[in-house]
N, C-alpha and C positions, 0 to 999 in steps of 0.2 A: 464537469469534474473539477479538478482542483487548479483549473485556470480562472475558476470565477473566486476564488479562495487566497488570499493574500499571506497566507503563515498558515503554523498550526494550529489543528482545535483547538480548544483550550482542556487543559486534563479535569477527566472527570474524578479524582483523586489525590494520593500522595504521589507524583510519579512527574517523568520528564515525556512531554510527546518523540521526543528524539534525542541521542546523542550520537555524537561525532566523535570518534576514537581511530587513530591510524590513518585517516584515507577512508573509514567505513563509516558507515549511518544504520544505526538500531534506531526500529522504530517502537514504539509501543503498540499493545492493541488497539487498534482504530475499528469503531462502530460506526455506522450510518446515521451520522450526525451531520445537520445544518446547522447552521448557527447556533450551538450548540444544543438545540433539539434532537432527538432521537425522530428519525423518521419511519421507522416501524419498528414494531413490538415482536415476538409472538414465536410461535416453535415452527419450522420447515417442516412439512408432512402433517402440521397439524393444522396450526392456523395462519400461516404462513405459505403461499402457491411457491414452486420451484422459480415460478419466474420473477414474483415477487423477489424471491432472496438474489437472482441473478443481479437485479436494477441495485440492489441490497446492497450486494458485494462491492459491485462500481464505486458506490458512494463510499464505503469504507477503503476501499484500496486508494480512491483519491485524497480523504482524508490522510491516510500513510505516507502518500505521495509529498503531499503537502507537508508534514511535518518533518518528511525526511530533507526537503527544500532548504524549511526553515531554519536550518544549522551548516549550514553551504558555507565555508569559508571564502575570504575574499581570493578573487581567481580562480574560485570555481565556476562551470556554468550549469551546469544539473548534475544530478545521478544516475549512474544504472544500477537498474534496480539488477539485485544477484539471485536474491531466495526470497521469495514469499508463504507464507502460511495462512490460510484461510480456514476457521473455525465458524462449524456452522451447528446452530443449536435447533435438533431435529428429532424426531419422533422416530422409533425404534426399527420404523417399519419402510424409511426413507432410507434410499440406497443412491441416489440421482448428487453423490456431493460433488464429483468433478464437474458436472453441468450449473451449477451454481458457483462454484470459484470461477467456471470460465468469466462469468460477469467481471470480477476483479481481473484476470488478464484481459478483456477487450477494452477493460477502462486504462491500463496502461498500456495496450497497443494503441489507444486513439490519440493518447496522448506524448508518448515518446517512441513513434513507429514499433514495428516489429524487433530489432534488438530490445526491446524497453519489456519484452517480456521473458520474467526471472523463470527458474528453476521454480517449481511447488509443489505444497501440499495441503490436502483436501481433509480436515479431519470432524468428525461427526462426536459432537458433546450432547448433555443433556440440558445444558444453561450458558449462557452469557453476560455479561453486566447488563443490570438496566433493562431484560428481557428483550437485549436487540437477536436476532435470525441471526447476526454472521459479524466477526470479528476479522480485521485481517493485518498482519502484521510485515514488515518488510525491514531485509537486511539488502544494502547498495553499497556502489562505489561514486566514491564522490569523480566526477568528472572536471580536469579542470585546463586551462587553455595554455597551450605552449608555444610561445613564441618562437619563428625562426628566425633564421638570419634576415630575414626579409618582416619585417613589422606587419606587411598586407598580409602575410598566411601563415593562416594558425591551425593547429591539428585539434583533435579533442582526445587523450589518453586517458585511460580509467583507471587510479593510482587505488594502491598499488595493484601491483598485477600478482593474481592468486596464479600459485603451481600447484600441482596435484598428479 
């Protein structure tokens, strides 16, 4: 995932892979991109296998992951991620979307334990840039370290803190 990854993608157009505003991290749509290759094409339920898009998802959620990194202000040390959206581009006749975003949540439970997976949503299009299967995008809080009175122990608090 996006431990082998040192920054963000690079954008595949006009646009920023992330910005930092408040304490938050917007991400852009991130595709299943290596080096910025595209590593599959094609529609879910058509040519495209469910699990296919599963593996699909991982790699885009890790790219998000990574871009949302990349904007990490000094004294921070990751994010939690809050809300994810996973857009998967599928054939009329394909109902199986939460089994395919689960790929995007195991790629960030494997990577920032069990808290590290957000709030989501599953949504079924008919296209995506570039003819990739699945898009996914992420809103987080930046995490960042606080000093106690004691130098040796540090907390990690996730600023700011949303009411509701």
């Amino acid at each position: 995932m996006s431990s082998e990854q040192t920054g963000a993608p690079a954008p595949q157009g006009d646009y920023r892979p992330a910005l930092l505003h408040d304490g938050v991290v917007y991400t852009a749509g991130m595709t299943p991109r290596r080096d910025g290759e595209l590593v599959l094409r094609g529609v879910v339920g058509d040519t495209v296998s469910a699990g296919q898009a599963f593996d699909a998802a991982g790699i885009a959620a890790g790219n998000a992951l990574a871009a949302a990194r990349s904007v990490l202000p000094d004294g921070a040390t990751d994010v939690r991620c809050l809300r994810m959206t996973v857009y998967i581009a599928c054939a009329p006749s394909f109902h199986e979307l939460s089994a395919v975003a689960d790929g995007a949540s195991a790629a960030l439970r494997a990577e920032l334990g069990g808290s590290g997976v957000p709030v989501r949503a599953a949504i079924g299009v008919q296209t995506l840039p570039s003819g990739a299967p699945v898009e996914v995008d992420l809103i987080a809080a930046v995490v960042e370290v606080r000093l106690s009175a004691s130098p040796s122990v540090r907390s990690h608090t996730p600023l700011p803190a949303c009411r509701g």
